[in-house]
C-alpha positions as CSV (number, residue, x, y, z in Angstrom):
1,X,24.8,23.6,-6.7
2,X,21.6,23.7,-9.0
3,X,20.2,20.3,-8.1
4,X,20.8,22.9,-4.3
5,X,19.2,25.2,-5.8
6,X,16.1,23.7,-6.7
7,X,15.4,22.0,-3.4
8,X,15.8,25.0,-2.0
9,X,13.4,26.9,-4.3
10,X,10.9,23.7,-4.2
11,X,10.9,24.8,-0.2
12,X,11.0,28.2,-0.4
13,X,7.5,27.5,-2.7
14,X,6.2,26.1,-0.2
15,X,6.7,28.1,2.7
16,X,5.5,31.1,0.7
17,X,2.9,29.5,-0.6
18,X,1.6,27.9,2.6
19,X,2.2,31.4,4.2
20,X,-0.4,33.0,0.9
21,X,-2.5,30.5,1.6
22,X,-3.4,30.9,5.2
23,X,-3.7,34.9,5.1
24,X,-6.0,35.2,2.2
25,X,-8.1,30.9,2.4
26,X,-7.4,30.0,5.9
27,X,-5.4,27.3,7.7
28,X,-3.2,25.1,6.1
29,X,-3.2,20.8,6.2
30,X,0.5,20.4,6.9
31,X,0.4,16.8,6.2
32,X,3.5,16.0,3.6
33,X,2.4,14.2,0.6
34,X,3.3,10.4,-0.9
35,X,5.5,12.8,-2.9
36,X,7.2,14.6,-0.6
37,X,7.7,11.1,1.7
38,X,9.7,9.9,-1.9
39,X,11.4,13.2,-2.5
40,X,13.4,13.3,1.7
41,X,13.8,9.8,1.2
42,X,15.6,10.3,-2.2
43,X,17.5,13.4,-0.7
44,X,18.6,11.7,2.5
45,X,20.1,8.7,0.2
46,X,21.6,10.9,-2.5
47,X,23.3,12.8,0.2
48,X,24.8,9.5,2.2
49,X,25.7,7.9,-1.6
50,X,27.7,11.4,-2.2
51,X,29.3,11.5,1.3
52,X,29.9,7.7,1.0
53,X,31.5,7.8,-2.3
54,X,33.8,10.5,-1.3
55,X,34.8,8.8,2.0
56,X,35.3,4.9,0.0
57,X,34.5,5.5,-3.2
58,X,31.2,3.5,-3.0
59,X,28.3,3.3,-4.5
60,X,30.0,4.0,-7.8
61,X,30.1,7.3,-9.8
62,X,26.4,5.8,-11.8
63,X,24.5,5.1,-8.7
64,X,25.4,8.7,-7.2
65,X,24.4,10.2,-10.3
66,X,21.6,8.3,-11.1
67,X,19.8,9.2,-7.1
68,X,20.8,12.6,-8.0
69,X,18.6,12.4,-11.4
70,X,15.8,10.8,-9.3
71,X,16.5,14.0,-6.6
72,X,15.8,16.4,-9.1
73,X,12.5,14.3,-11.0
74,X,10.8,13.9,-7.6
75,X,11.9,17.6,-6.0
76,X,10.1,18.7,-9.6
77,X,6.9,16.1,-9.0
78,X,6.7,17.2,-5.2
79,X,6.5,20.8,-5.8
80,X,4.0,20.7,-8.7
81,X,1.8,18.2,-6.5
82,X,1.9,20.8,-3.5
83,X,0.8,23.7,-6.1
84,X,-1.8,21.9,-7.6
85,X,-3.3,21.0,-4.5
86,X,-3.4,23.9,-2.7
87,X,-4.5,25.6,-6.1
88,X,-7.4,23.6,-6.0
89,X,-8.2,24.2,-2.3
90,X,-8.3,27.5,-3.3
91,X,-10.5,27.3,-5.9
92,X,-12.7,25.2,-3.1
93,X,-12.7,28.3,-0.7
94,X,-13.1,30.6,-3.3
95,X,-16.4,28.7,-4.9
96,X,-17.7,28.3,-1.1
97,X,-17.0,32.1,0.0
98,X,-19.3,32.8,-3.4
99,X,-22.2,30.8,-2.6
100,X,-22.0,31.8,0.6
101,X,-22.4,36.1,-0.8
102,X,-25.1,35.0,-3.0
């Protein structure tokens, strides 16, 4: 339920942040990251290992356990690359709207 938990909160971050973004900088690129391509791709094959494993025991106890590790390393990586780079695009409007006052 935590490694849940997280991806959850990695998208909830990201809908509230996207959401912050566009009412106080303006419209948001929705384009997912490399990152974010990785992290569905490691949460669509952690989820068939676990469902496979249960139904034929296979891929063995390591393997589920290991694509759950990667899960929870790339749900981490994703989130922090979404924050950083709408942090900087941020910074971007903010630097423009202040040359723009001056």
């Amino acid at each position: 339920w935590i490694l849940t938990g997280l991806v959850l909160l990695r998208d909830l971050v990201i809908v509230f942040g996207a959401i912050t973004y566009k009412l106080l900088f303006g419209p948001v690129n929705g384009n997912p990251t490399i990152a974010s391509k990785i992290n569905t791709l490691a949460q669509i094959l952690y989820c068939l290992a676990v469902v496979a494993a249960a139904g034929y025991q296979w891929p063995p106890g390591w393997v589920v356990l290991a694509l759950g590790a990667f899960v929870l390393f790339s749900t981490c990586v994703s989130g922090i690359d979404y924050t950083l780079i709408y942090i900087r695009r941020a910074q971007v409007v903010v630097r423009e709207r202040a040359s723009h006052r001056h």
